[in-house]
N, C-alpha and C positions, 0 to 999 in steps of 0.2 A: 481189520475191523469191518465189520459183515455193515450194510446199508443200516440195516433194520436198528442198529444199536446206536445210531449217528441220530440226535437230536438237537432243533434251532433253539438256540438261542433267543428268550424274548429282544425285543427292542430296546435298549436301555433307554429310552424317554418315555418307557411305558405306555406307547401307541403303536398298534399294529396297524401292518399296510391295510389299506381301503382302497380298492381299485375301483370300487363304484365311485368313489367321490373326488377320484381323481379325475376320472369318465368327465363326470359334471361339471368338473372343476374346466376341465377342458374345453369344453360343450361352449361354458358362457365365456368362454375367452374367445372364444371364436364366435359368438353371436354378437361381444361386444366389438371385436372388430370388425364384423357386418355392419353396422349399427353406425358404426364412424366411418365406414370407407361411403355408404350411403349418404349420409351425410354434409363429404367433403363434394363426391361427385357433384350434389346438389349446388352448393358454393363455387364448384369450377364451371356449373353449367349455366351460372348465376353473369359469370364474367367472360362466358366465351367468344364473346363480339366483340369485347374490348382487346385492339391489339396495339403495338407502337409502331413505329414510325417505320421500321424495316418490316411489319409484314407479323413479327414473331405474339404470341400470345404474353398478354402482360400477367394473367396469374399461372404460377406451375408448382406441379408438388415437387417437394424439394426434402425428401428422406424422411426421416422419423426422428422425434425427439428420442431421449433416452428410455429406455426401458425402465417402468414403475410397478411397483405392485398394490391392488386395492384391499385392501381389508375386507369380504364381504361375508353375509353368513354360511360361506360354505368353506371360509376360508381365505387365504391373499390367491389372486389371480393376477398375473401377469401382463399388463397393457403394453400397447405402444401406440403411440400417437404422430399421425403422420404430420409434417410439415408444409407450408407452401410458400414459394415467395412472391414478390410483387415486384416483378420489371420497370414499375415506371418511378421514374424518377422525379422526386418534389412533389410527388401524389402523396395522401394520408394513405399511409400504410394498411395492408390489409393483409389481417391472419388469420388462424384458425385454433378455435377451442371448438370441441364438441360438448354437446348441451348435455351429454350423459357424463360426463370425465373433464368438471373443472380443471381449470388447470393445477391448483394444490391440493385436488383430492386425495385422500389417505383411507376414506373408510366409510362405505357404502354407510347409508342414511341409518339405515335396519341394525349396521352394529354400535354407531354413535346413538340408540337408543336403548342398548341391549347394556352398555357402559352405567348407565345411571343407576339400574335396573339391579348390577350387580350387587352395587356398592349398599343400595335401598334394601336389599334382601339378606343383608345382613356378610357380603362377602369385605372381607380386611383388605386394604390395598396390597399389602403385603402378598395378597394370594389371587390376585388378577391374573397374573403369569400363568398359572396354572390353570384356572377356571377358563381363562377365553382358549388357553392348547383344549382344554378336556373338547369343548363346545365347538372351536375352528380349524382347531389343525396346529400341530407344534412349531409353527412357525407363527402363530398370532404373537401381537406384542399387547405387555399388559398397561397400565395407566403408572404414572407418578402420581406424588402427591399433591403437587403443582396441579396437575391438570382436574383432580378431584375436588381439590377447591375454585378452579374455574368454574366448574361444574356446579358448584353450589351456588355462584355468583350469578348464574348465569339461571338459575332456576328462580332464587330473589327477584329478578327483573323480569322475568316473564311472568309470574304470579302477581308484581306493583299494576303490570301494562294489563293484564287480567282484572285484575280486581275494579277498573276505572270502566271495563267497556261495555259500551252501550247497550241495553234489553228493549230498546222503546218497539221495537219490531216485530216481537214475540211476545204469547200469548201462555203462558203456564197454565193449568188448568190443575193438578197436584204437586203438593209441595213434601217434604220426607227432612224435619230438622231433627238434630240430635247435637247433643253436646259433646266430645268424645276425650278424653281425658289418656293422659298418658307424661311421663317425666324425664324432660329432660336432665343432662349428668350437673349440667351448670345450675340448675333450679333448684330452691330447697323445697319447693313443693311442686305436684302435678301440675300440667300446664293442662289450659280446657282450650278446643279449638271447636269453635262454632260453626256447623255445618250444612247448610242448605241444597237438597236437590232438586230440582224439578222437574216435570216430565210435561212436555210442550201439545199443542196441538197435533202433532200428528207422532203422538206417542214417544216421544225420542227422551230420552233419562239426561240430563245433563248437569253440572254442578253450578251452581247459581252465587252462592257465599261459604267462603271460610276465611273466620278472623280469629285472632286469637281475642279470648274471652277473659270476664273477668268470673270464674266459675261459670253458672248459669243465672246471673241475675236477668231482673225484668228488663233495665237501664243495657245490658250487653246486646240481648236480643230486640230491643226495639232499635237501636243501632243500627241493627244489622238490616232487619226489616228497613226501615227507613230509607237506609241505603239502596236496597232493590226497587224501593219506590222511586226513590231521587235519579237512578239511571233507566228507567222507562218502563217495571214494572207497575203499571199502575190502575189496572185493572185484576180485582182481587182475588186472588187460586180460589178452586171451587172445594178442593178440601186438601185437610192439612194433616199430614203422620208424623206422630213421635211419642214420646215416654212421657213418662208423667210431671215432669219440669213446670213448675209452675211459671217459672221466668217466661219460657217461649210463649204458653197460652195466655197470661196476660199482656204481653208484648203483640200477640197476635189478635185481640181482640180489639186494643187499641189503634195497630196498624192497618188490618183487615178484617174490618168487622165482620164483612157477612162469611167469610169463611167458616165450611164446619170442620169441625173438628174429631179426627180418627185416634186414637190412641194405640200404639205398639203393641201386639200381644204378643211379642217376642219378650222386651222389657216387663210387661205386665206378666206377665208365665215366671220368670224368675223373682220378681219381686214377691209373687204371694209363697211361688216354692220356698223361698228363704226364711216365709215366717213360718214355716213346717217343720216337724219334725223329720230326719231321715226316712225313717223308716216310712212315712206318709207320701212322701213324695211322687215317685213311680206311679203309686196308682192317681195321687191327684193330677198330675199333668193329666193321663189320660183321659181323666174329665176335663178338663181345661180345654183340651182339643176337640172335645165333643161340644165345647162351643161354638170355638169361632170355625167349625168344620159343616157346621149344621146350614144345611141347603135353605134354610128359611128364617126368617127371625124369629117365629112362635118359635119355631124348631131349638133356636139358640136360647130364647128363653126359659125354655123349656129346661134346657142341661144348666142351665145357669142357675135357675130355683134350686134343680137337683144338688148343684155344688155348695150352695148357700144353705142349704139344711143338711148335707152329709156332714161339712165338715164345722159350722156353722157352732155346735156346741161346743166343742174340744180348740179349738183354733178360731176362735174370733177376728184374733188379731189380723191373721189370712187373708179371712173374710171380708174383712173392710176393708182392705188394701183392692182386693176386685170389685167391691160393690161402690165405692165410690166414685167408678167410671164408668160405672156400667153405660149408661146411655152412647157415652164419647167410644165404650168399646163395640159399641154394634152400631155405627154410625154405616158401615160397609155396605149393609144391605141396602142403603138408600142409592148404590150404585150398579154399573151394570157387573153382573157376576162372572164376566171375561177379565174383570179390571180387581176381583178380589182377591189375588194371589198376588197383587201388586202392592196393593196400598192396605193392607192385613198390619205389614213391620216394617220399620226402617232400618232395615237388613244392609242395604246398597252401599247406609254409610258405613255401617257397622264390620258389616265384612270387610270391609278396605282397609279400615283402620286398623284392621290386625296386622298385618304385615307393617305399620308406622309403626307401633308400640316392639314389634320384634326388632326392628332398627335398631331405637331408641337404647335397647336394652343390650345390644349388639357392639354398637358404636365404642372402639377404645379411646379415640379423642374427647375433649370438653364438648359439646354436643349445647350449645344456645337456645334459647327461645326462639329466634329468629329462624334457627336453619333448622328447627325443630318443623315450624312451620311452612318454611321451604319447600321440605323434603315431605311432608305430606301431602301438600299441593301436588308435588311433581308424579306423584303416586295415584294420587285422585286423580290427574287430569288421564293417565296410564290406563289407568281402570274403567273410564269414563267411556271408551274406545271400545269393551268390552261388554259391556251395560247392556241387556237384553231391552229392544222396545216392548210398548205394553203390550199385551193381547188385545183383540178387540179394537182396532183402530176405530174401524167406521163407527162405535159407540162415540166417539169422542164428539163428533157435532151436536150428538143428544145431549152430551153432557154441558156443550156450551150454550146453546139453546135454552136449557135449564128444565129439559123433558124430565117427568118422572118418573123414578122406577121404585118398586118394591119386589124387597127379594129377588133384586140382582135382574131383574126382567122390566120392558117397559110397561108400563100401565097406562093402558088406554082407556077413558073414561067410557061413561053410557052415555048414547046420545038422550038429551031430556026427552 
């Protein structure tokens, strides 16, 4: 049989050789045993004066523990970890761990977060085996089911120790709430989890409250409120994004008065499209977007009139659904217009919460209120990581100061 007719065989594990990732795989095996032999020298160089009685050196290396392997994202790497002993006798003993390779390490930091991530994104325990081979190499090992519910346990308690810590330090200057709704298997109705972001002085996005709610009443959100005030919130956000929940803005009138108030044109876009007919739709967003796109306020006013008398006869119902925000929807322009692709929608929570609600709906076990709320915690705080800061930092002193601007620009008076 001639070469040319002789064909391989795939892999029966369904992974082909990778010689580059073996390359790398090798690379940090050996940087990580630079890393420790560095290390130790430092430690023997630590004790080289100290000798005993004949003369001989009291610490020396003395072999390698057993050979282990680390889990890491590129795959399990090979370690070994050298040994030392201690010559003196009736001294406190003295060993050696290296500060990169605990001694019961199993799996670099990057894949025990890559673990939660799976599980959140809708993968089955069942299919971990699989998923961490596709992503590490067919030698990764997958999760039990034991250790997926440590996992949950273990997300509960970091969310309690969260929810208690202190803000008296920091200064918020916008705030982004939303109610977000989604249902657990165990619940006979949607659960609401109440959401607050903030974005600090020096532009940074971060998540501030999630409780679970009782819907969106007024009593749930001043709660929540209160509660940022009570841990050292206590100076009032300078403006506030969200939908049209009446619960939050009374809640937030009461809590923080002088806060103004921005209303979602994300949510406000779909709720007037909803009172539309299909066929309407299409073209009215595109006015819609000629509002809140409009470089100026007349500018916005101006498409605003426009949509309040196109659609204005035929669709009332639409119509009042925008016009009775209007003020709360162009609140933006009294900011600086680096910061209006920020504080427009409360996108940040919105978009996170999709991947909760895929979970949710994923999930084969009884699925709680509790680890409902868990597991979106553990997802926000995920996402949080990710969170673009604002544009426009140095606006932010102007903003604290309480300079004013129109039309996104500062406005500087006439000298009298």
């Amino acid at each position: 049989m001639s070469e040319t007719t002789i064909s391989t065989l795939p892999d029966p594990s369904g992974l082909s050789p990778d010689p580059l990732t073996d390359l790398i795989r090798e690379g940090a095996r050996k940087l990580i045993e630079q890393a420790v032999e560095a290390e130790l020298a430092t430690l023997l160089a630590s004790f080289a004066e100290e000798r005993l009685d004949d003369g001989r050196a009291r610490l020396v290396r003395h072999g390698h523990l057993p050979e282990r392997e680390i889990l890491t994202g590129i795959g399990p790497v090979a370690v070994k970890v050298p040994r030392v002993r201690d010559r003196k006798p009736g001294a406190e003993r003295i060993s050696f761990t290296p500060s990169i390779l605990p001694r019961y390490l199993r799996k670099a930091k990057s894949v025990e977060e890559l673990l939660p991530w799976l599980y959140l994104k809708g993968v089955s325990t069942g299919d971990f085996g699989e998923a961490l081979a596709a992503l590490l190499g067919p030698d990764a090992k997958g999760l039990s089911a034991k250790t997926v519910t440590r996992l949950k346990a273990n997300w509960w308690s970091e969310y309690e120790a969260w929810e208690k810590r202190d803000l008296g330090t920091r200064r918020f200057l916008y705030i982004w709430a939303d109610g977000v709704y989604f249902k657990p298997r165990m619940a006979e109705e949607k659960q609401c989890v109440l959401v607050i972001v903030g974005a600090d002085e020096y532009g940074r996005k971060e998540l501030l409250a999630m409780t679970d709610g009782f819907r969106e009443s007024t009593q749930s959100w001043r709660e929540v409120l209160l509660d940022l005030k009570r841990r050292g919130l206590t100076q009032d956000p300078k403006l506030a994004i969200g939908d049209g929940a009446l619960g939050f803005w009374t809640a937030l009138r009461e809590v923080f008065p002088t806060t103004q108030e921005q209303r979602c044109w994300l949510h406000k876009t779909m709720n007037v499209l909803n009172a539309l007919p299909k066929s309407a739709q299409a073209r009215a967003k595109g006015h819609l977007h000629d509002i809140w796109q409009a470089g100026t306020k007349a500018e916005a006013n101006v498409a605003f009139n426009f949509f309040v008398e196109t659609y204005g006869v035929k669709w009332d119902k639409a119509v009042a659904k925008l016009v009775k925000d209007r003020d709360a929807l162009l609140t933006l322009y009294d900011y600086p217009a680096e910061h209006w692709k920020h504080i427009r929608t409360s996108n940040p929570i919105e978009s996170t919460f999709a991947t909760v609600r895929h979970r949710t709906r994923r999930t084969k076990g009884c699925l709680s209120r509790k680890t409902g709320l868990a597991m979106a915690f553990r997802l926000m705080m995920s996402a949080q990581k990710k969170w673009r800061r604002l544009d426009g930092r140095n606006r932010l002193p102007e903003v604290i100061s309480g300079v004013e601007f129109r039309d996104g620009v500062r406005h500087i008076q006439a000298a009298a």
